[in-house]
C-alpha positions as a Python dict, from the first residue, in 0.01 Angstrom:
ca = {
    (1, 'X'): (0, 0, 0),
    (2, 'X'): (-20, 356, 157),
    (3, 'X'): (285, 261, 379),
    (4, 'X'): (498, 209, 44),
    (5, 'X'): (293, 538, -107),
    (6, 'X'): (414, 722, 193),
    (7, 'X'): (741, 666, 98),
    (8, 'X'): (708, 835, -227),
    (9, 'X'): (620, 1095, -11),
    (10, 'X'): (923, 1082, 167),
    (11, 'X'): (1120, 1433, 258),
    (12, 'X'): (1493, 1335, 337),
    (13, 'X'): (1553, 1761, 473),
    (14, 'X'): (1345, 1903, 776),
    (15, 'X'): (1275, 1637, 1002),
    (16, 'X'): (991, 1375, 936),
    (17, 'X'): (1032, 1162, 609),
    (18, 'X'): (677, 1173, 493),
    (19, 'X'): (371, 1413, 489),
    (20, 'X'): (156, 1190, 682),
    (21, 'X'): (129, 1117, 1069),
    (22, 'X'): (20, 798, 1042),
    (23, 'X'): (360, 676, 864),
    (24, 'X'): (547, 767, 1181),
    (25, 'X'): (321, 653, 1408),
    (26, 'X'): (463, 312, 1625),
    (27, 'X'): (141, 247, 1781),
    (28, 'X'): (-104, 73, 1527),
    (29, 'X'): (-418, 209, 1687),
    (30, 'X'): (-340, 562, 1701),
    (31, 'X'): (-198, 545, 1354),
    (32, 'X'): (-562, 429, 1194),
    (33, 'X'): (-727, 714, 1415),
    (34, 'X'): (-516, 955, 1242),
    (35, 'X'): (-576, 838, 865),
    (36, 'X'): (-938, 975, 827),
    (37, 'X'): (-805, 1330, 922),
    (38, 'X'): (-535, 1240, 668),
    (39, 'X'): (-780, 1160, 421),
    (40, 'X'): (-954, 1491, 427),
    (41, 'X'): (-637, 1658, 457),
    (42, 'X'): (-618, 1516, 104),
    (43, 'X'): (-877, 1676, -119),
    (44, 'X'): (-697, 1612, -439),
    (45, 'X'): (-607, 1282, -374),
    (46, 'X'): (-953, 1213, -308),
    (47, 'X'): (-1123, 1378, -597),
    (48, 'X'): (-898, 1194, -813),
    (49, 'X'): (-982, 862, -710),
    (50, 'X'): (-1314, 916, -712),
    (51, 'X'): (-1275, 1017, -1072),
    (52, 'X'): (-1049, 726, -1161),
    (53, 'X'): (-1373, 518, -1031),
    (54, 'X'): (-1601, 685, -1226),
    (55, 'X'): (-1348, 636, -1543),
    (56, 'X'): (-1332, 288, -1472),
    (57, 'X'): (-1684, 272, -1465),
    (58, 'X'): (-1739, 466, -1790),
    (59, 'X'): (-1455, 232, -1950),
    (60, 'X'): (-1637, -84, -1860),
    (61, 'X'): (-1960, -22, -1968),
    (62, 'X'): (-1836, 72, -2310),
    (63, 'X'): (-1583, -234, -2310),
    (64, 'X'): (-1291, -31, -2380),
    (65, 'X'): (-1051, -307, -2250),
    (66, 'X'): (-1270, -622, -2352),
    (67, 'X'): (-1254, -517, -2713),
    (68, 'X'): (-887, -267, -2736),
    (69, 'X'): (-871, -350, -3158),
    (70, 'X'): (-1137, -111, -3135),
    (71, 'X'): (-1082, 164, -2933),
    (72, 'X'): (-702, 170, -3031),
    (73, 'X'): (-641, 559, -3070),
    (74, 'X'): (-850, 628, -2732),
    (75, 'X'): (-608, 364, -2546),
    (76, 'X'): (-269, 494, -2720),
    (77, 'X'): (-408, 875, -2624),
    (78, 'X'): (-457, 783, -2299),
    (79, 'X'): (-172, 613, -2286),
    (80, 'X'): (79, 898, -2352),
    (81, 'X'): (-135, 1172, -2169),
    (82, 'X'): (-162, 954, -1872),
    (83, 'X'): (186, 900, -1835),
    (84, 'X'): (357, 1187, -1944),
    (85, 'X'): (122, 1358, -1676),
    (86, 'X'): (253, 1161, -1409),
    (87, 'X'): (565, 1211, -1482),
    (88, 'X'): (599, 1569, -1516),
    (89, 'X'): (350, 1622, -1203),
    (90, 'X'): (544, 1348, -1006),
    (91, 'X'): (906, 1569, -1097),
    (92, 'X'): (862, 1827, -807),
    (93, 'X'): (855, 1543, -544),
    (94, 'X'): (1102, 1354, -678),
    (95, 'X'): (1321, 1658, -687),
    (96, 'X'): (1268, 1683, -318),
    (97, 'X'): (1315, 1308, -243),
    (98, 'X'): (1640, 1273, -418),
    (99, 'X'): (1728, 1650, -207),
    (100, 'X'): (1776, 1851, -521),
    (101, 'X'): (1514, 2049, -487),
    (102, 'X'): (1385, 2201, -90),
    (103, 'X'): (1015, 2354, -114),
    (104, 'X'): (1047, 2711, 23),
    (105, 'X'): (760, 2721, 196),
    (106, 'X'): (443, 2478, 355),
    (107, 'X'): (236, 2536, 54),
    (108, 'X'): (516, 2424, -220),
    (109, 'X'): (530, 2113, 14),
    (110, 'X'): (176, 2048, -4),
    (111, 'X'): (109, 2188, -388),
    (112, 'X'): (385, 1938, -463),
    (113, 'X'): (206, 1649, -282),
    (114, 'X'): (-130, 1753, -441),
    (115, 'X'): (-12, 1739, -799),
    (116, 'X'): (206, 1437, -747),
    (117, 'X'): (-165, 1268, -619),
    (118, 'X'): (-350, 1392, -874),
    (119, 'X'): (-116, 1297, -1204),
    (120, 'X'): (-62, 949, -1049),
    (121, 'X'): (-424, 882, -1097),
    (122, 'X'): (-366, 976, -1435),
    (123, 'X'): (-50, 766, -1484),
    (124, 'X'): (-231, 457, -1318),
    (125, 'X'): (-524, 513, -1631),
    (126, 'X'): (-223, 518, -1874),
    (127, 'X'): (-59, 208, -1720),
    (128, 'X'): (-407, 80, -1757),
    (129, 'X'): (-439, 174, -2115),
    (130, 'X'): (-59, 75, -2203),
    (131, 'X'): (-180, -272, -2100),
    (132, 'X'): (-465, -266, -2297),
    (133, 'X'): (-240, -193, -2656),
    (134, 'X'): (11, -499, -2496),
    (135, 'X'): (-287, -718, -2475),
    (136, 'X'): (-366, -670, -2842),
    (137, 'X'): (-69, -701, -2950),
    (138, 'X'): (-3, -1036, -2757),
    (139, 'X'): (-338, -1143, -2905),
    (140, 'X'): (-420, -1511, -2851),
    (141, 'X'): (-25, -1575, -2832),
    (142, 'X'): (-26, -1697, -2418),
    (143, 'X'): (293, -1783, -2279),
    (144, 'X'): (301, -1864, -1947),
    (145, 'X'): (410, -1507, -1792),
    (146, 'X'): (117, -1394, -2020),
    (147, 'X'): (-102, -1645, -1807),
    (148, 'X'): (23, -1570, -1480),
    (149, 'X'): (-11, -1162, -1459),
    (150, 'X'): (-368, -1275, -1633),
    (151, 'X'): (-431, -1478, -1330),
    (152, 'X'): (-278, -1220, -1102),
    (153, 'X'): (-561, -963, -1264),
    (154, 'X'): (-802, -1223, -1247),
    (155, 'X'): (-730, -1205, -852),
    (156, 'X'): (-654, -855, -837),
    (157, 'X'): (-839, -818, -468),
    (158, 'X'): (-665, -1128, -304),
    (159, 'X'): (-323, -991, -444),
    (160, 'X'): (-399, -646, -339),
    (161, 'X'): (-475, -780, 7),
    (162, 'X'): (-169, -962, 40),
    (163, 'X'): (92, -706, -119),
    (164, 'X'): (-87, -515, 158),
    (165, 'X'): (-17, -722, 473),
    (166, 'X'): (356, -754, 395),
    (167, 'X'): (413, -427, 324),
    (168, 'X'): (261, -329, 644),
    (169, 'X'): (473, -629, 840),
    (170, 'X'): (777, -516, 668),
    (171, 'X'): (772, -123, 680),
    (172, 'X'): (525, -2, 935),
    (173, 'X'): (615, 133, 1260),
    (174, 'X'): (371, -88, 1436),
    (175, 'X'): (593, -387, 1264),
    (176, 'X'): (951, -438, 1150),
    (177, 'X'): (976, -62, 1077),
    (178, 'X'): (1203, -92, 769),
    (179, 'X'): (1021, 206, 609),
    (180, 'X'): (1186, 427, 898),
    (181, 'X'): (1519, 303, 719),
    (182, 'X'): (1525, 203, 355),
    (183, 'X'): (1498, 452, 123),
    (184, 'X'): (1337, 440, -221),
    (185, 'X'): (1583, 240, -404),
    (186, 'X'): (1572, -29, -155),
    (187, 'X'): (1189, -44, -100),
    (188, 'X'): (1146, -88, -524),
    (189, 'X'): (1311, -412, -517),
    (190, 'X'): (1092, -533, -211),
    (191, 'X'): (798, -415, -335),
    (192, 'X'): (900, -613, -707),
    (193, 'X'): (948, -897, -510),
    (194, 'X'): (639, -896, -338),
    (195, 'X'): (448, -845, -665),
    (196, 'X'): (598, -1140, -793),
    (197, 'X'): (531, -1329, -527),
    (198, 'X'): (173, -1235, -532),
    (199, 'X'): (181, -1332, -952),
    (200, 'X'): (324, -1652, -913),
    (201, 'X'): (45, -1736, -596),
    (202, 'X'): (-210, -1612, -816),
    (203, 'X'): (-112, -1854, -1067),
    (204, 'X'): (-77, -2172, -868),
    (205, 'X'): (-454, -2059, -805),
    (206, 'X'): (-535, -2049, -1175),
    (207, 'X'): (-360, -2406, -1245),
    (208, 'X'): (-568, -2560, -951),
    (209, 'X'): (-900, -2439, -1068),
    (210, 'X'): (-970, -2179, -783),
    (211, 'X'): (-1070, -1813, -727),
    (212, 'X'): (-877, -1585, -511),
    (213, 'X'): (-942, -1607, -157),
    (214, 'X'): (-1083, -1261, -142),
    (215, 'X'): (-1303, -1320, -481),
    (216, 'X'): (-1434, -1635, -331),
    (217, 'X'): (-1524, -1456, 6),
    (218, 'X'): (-1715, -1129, -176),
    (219, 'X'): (-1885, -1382, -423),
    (220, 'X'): (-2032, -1588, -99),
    (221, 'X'): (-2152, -1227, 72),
    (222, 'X'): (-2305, -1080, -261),
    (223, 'X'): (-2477, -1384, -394),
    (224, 'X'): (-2569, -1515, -55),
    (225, 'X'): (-2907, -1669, -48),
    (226, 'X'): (-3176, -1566, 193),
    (227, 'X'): (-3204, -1746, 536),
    (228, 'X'): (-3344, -2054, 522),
    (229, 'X'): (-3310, -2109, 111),
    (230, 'X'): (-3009, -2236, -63),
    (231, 'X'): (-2823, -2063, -316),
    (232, 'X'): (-2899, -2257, -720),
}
């Protein structure tokens, strides 16, 4: 995932085509020695996981997604702030992708990256809330797509995981390096393919009866009995 992110940080004037080292970087070792100087080069984006976490968190524990019929008008709020947000903080950097717009300086460059960070959060709590209204509108009405993405959530990690690894074999350096080449309107359609791919694995999972790969593997560390007792 950050090698596709990366491209949405992509720069087409001045040289490199993204903001971070690591993106450019052929060999594979050097790259992941550079990421957690990246990472506190990124204060914003940081912060704003951290308090999409916490969010989550607070969400959970009140069931706002479990039980949407009641907590419609939060969800629809959040919603429409969450993605209008993204969109008008992600509209400097997508100026500057497409080449309309060059930052005049460093700190445009960066301020631009920043905000783009920081209202994507928010966009990815209004995706999250968006979903929520579709649920309850869908109801107890299932179709099999319905199922599927359900399963796909259901194995969120595993599918996570494994959009990972072929984005990394496709478009890092290290790999096949087709992130040094395709723009942004080829790497949507790989990236759609990939997530279907993922959904449709995911639900050959669900129709045998079996937990992500991932899921299964966290379950056996948490719940893991003590030596020499077996887990009930």
């Amino acid at each position: 995932m950050a090698v596709v992110q990366g491209a949405a940080y992509a720069v087409p004037a001045g040289g490199g085509r993204s903001f971070f080292w690591s993106f450019e970087t052929a060999d594979p070792v050097e790259a992941m020695s550079l990421r957690p100087m990246e990472w506190l080069m990124t204060p914003f984006g940081m912060v704003g996981v951290g308090s999409a976490a916490l969010v989550g968190t607070w969400a959970a524990r009140r069931g706002v997604l479990a039980d949407p019929a009641a907590h419609r008008v939060l969800l629809a709020r959040t919603a429409v702030g969450g993605l209008v947000a993204a969109v008008a903080g992600g509209l400097p950097a997508g100026l500057a992708v497409g080449g309309y717009w060059e930052p005049a300086s460093s700190l445009a460059l960066w301020g631009s990256s920043a905000l783009h960070a920081v209202t994507g959060i928010a966009g990815g709590l209004g995706y999250a809330a968006l979903i929520g209204l579709l649920a309850l509108r869908v109801g107890d009405r299932r179709g099999p797509v319905v199922r599927a993405v359900a399963a796909c959530g259901q194995r969120s990690l595993s599918c996570y995981l494994f959009q990972s690894v072929v984005f990394v074999a496709l478009l890092a350096p290290s790999a096949l390096g087709l992130g040094g080449t395709l723009g942004t309107a080829q790497t949507a359609p790989v990236a759609l393919g990939t997530w279907l791919v993922s959904v449709l694995l995911a639900d050959l999972l669900r129709r045998a009866g079996r937990r992500g790969p991932a899921q299964a593997l966290l379950r056996r560390l948490t719940y893991r009995a003590p030596a020499g007792k077996m887990a009930r």
